[in-house]
C-alpha positions in Angstrom: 50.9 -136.7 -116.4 50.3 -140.3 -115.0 53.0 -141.3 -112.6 51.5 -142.0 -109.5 47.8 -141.9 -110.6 45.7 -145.3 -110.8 42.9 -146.1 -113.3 40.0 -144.1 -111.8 42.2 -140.5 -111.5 43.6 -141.1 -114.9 40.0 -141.6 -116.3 39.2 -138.5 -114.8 42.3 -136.5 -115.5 41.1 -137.2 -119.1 37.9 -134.9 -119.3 39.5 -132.1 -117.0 40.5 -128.6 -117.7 44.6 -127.5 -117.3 43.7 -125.9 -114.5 42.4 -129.1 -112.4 45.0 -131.0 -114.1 47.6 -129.3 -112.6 46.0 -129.2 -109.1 45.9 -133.2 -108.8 49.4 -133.1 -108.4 48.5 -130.9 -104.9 45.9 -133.6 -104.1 45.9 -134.3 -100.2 45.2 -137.8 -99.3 42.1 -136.5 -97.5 41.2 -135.0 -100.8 42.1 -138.2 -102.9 40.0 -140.2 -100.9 36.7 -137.9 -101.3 37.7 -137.8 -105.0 37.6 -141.9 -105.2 34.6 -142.1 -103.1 32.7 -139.2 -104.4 33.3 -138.6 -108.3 32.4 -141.7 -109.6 33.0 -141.3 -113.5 34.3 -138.6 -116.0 31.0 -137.5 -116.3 30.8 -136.3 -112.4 33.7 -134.1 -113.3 32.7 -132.9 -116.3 29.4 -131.7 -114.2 31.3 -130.3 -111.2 33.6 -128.1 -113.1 30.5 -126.8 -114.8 29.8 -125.2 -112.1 33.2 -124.3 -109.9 33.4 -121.5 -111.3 36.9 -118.7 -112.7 39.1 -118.0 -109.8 37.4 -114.6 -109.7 34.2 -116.2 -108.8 35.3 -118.4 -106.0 37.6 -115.2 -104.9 34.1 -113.2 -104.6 32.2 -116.2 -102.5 35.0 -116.5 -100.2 35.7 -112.4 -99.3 32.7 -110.8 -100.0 32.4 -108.6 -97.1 33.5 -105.0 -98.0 32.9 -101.7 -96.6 34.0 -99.5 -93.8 37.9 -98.4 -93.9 38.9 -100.8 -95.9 37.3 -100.1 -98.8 36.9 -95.9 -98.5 39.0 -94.3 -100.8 40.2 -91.8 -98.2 41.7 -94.2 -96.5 43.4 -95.9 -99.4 45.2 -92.2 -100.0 46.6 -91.9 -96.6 50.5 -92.7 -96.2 52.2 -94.8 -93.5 53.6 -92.5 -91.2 57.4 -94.4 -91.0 59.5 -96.7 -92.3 58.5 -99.0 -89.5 54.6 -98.5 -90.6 55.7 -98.5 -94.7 57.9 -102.2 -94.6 54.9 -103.7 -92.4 52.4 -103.0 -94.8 53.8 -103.7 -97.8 54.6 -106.7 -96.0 51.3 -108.0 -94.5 49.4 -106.9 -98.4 52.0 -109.7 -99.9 50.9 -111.9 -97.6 46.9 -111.1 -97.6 47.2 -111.7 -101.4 49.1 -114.7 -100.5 46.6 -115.9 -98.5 43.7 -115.3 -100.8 45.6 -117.3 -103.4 45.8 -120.2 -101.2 41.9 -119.7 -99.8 40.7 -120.0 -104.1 42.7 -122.8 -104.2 41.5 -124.6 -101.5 37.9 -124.0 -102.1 38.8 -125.3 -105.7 40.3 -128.3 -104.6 37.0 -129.0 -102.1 34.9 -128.4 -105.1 36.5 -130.7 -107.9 36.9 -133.6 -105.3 34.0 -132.9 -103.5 35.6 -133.2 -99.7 34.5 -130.6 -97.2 37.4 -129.0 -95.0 38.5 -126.0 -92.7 40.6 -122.9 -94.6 43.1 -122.7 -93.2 44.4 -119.5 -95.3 40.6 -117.8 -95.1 41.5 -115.5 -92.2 41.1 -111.8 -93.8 38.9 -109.6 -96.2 40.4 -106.4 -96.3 43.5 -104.2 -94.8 43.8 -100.7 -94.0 46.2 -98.5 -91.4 45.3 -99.2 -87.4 45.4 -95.4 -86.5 45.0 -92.1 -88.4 47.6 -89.8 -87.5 49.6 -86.7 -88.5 52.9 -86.8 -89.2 54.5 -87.2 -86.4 52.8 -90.1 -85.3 50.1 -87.8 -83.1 46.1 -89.3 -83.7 44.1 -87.2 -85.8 40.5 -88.5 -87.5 41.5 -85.9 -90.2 44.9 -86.6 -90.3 47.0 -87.5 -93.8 49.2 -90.7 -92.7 48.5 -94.1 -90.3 50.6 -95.8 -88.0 50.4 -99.4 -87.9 47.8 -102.0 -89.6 44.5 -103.6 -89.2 43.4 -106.7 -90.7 39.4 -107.5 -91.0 38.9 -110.5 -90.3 36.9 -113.5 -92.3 33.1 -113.2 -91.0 32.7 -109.5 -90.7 29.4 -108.5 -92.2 29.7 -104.3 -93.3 30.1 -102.3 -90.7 29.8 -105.4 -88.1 33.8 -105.7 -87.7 36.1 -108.3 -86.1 39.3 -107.0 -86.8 43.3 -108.0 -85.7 45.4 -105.1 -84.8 49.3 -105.2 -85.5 50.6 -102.0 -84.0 54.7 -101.2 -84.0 55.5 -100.3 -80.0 59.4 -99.3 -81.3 61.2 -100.3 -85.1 61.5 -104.2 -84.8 58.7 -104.6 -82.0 54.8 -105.1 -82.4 51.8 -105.3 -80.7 49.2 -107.8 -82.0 45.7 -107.8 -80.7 42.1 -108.2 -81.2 40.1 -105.4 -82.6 41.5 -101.4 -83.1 43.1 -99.0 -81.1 41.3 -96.4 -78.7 43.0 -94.5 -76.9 46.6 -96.1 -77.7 45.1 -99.6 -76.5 43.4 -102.7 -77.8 39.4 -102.4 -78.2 39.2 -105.9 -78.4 36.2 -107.6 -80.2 32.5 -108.0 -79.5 31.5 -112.4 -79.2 28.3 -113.9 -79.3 27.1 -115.6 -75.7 23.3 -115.7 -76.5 23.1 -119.3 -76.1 25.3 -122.5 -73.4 26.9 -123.4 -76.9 28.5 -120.0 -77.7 29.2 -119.4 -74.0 31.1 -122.6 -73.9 33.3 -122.3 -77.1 34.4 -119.0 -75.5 35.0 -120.8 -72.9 37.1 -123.7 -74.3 38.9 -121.1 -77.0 40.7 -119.8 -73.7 41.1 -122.7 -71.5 42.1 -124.7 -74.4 43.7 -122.7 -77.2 44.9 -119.4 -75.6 46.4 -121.2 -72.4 48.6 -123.2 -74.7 49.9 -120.0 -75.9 51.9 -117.2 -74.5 49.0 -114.7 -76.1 47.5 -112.5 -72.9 43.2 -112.8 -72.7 40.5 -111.3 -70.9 36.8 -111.3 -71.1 34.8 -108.1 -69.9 31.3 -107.8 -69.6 29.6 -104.4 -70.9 30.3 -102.7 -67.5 33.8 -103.2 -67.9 33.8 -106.0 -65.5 36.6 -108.7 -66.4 34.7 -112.3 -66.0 36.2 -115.5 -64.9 34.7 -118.5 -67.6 34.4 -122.1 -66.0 33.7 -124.5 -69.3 32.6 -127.2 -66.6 30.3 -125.2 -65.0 28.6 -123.9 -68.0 28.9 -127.2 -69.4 26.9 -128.6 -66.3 24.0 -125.9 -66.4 23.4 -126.1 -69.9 22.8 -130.0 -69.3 20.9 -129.7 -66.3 18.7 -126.5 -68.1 19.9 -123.8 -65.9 19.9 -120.4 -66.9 23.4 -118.9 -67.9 23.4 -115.7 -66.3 25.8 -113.6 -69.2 25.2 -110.8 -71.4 24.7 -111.7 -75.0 27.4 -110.6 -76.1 30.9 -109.9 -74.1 34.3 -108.3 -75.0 37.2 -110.5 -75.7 40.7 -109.2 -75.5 43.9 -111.1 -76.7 46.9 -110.1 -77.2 51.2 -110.5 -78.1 54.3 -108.6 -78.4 56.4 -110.1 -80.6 59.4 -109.2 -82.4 60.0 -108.4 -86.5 57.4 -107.7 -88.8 57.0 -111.2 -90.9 56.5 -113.1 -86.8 53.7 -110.3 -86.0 51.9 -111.3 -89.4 52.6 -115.1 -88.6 50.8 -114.3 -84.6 48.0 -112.7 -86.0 47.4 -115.0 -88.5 47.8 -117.4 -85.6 45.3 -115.8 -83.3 42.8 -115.5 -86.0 43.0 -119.0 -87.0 42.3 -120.1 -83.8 39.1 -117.9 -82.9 37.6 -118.8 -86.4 37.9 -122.8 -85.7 36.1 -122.4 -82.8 33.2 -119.3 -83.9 33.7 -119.2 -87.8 29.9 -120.0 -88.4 28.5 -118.3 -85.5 30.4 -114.9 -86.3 29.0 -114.3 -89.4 25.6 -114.8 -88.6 25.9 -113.1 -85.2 26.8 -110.7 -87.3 24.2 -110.8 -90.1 21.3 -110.6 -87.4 23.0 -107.4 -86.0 22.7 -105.6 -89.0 19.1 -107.8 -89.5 17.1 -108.2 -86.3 15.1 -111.6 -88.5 18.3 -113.6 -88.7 19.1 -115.5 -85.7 20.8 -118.9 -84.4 18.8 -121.5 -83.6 20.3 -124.0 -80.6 18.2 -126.5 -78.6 18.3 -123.8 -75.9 16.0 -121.5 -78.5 14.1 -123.7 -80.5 11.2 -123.4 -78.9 10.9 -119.7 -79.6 10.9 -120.1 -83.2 9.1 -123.8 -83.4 6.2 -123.5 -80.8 3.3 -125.6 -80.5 0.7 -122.9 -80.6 -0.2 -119.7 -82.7 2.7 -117.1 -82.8 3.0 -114.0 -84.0 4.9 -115.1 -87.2 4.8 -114.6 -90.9 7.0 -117.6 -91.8 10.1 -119.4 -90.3 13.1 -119.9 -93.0 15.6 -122.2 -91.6 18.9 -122.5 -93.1 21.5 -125.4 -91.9 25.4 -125.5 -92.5 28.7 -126.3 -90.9 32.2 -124.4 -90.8 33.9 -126.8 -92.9 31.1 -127.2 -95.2 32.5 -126.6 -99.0 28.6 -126.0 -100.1 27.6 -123.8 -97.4 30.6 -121.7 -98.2 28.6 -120.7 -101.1 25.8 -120.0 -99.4 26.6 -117.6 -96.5 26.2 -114.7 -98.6 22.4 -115.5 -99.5 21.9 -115.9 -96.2 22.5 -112.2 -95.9 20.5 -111.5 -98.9 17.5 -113.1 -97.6 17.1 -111.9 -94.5 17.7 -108.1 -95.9 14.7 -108.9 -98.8 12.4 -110.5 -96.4 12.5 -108.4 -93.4 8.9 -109.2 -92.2 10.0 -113.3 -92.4 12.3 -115.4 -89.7 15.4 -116.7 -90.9 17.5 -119.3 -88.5 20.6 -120.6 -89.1 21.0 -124.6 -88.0 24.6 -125.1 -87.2 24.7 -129.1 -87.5 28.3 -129.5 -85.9 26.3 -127.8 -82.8 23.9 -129.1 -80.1 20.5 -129.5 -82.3 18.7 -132.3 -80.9 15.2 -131.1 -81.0 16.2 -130.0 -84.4 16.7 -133.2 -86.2 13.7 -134.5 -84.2 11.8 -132.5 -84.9 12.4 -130.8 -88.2 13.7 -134.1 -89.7 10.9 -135.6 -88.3 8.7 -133.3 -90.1 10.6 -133.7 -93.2 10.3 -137.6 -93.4 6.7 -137.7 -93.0 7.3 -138.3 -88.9 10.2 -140.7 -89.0 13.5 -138.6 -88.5 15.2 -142.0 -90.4 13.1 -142.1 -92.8 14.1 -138.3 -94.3 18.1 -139.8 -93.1 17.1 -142.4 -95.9 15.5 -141.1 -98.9 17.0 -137.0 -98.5 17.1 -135.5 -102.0 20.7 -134.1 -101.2 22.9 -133.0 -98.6 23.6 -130.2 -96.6 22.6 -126.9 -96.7 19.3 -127.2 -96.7 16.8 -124.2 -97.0 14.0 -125.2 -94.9 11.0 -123.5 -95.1 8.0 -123.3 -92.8 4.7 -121.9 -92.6 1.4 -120.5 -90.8 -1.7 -122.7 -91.6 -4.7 -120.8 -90.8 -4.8 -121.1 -86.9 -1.1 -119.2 -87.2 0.8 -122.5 -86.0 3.9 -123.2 -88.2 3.6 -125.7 -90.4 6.6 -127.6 -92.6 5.8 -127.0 -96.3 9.4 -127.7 -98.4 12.9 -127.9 -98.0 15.2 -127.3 -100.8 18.9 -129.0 -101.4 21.0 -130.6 -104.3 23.4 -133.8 -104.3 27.0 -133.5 -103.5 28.1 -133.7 -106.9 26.1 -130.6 -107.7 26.4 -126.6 -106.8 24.2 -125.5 -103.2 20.7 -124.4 -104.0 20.9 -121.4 -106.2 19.7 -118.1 -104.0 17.1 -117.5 -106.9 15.9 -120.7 -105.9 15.6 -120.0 -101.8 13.9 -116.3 -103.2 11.2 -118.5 -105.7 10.6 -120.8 -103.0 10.4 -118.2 -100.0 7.5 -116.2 -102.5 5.7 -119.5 -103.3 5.1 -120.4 -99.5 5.1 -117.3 -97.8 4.1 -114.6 -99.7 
């Protein structure tokens, strides 16, 4: 060790485990840049890998979600119905674990340099058969055996499932698609359009990312009705305030046929990648406030329903910012669930910073710097995610009491924390 490392890395090379020592040789110059700007002396990384965490550890913070399927023991007892079905499982469980590898790995890197970036590899949480069948191939809820696979996809919350269908159509051709089968075709998956912002990343995923493919898309409403997005006319209303006349939530379809097993894994992979990019944050919390009606996203076209200037019917407002890339907030997402399932009574808002939030920092910010939104830039005690907390005074108008947040160099807020906090201010 030493070729190719100046002063600084050496220094800290010194005062880390094996482990870490082994990954600067992986070091992206992204990732070597945060690491000179960010970890400023052996001691920094002495404190960060106090808290990175075993590779178990990170593995449980990055695929937490289990449940449904996946996880039910009948299912795991159930035999691939063919060869076909056999070779493409086997092949796509390599590759999950692969995958997974790669997603611990990356986080790891994040942490010890302290640079916060997309993963790529964290597309899946789980894999199970597509279809339950008999066996010879005919569907059957009861049935012993499964034809083809299903992949759940990174920001499922329980039972709230994106999933990515790869479904053989003959012995060296597939089918890859969003959601399961019914009825020997593609369900598709369920996306978020409460809000311009969501509308418009819909939008822009198929204008921009699936017309550059040869994938097939279509958007239905809940009537079944196929919908033509326009990203420049949703784009124009949401700037001029005009309503958005969509259901909150529509059906996206996509799909491929594509030949061999390994090229149906790479496509779905593929498919996912792209759809996470653009709704990574926004799924999961979609999600969370599904399965809890208190957890919702907060946009400039909502703010004023959970920030109004006069008494509302509210026990407390708990707002909780974060980005997709974020390496912190990573950590975080699973408290967010927890909080909102221990305090149902309480608001909880997540404040996707890489979105529209304009009133947000001026007002929030402003009320966190004593008026002046540059004054709380300035003096912050740490970075993002904050956990933001707000409360009735006695005329029931919400009030800013605390925010809570740690430095770069250390781990997010612990969820104890957020819990001790939420009980001082609220109740």
């Amino acid at each position: 060790m030493g070729m190719g490392f100046n002063e600084h890395e050496l220094a800290l090379i010194e005062k880390m485990t094996p482990q870490h020592r082994a990954l600067m040789e992986k070091l992206t110059k992204r990732e070597k840049q945060s690491l000179a700007q960010n970890v400023k002396s052996p001691e920094d990384i002495e404190h960060i890998q106090s808290w990175i965490g075993s590779d178990a550890e990170i593995e449980r913070l990055l695929f937490w979600d289990k449940g449904g399927k996946y996880d039910y023991p009948e299912w795991r007892v159930l035999k691939p119905v063919d060869e076909t079905t056999a070779e493409l499982f086997d092949f796509a469980k390599k590759r999950y674990e692969q995958l997974k590898l790669e997603s611990v790995e990356y986080q790891r890197r994040s942490d010890l340099t302290l640079l916060s970036q997309f993963i790529p590899s964290l597309l899946f949480t789980g894999i199970t058969g597509a279809v339950r069948c008999e066996s010879d191939g005919s569907p059957n809820l009861k049935g012993q055996f499964f034809k083809g696979i299903e992949l759940r996809c990174v920001g499922s919350v329980g039972e709230q499932i994106n999933a990515i269908t790869i479904f053989p159509e003959s012995p060296n051709e597939f089918e890859v698609h969003f959601g399961g089968r019914i009825n020997d075709a593609a369900e598709g998956i369920s996306v978020y359009t409460g809000d311009s912002h969501s509308l418009l990343q819909l939008a822009q995923f198929l204008s921009r990312t699936v017309a550059k493919t040869d994938f097939q898309a279509e958007v239905k409403n809940q009537n079944g009705e196929t919908l033509t997005l326009d990203p420049k006319l949703i784009r124009h209303a949401a700037i001029e305030g005009k309503p958005l006349e969509y259901e909150k939530e529509l059906q996206l379809y996509c799909g491929v046929r594509t030949q061999r097993k390994d090229r149906a894994m790479d496509r779905a992979m593929e498919l996912q990648r792209g759809f996470y990019e653009r709704f990574g944050l926004e799924v999961e919390c979609a999600k969370i406030g599904k399965t809890y009606p208190n957890f919702h996203i907060m946009r400039d076209d909502n703010f004023r329903d959970f920030l109004p200037d006069i008494p509302g019917q509210t026990n407390g407002l708990v707002m909780l910012t974060a980005t997709l890339v974020c390496r912190r907030c990573r950590r975080e997402l699973r408290g967010f669930l927890d909080m909102a399932r221990t305090f149902p009574n309480i608001t909880f808002a997540l404040v996707n910073l890489s979105s529209p939030q304009f009133k947000f920092y001026e007002r929030v910010f402003g009320d966190m710097g004593g008026g002046d939104v540059e004054n709380f830039r300035k003096t912050a005690a740490g970075v993002t995610p904050f956990v933001i907390i707000y409360a009735p005074d006695d005329k029931g108008v919400l009030r800013y009491v605390t925010y809570l947040s740690t430095a770069k160099t250390e781990n997010p807020p612990s969820k104890e924390a957020a819990f001790a906090a939420i009980r001082q201010h609220l109740g």
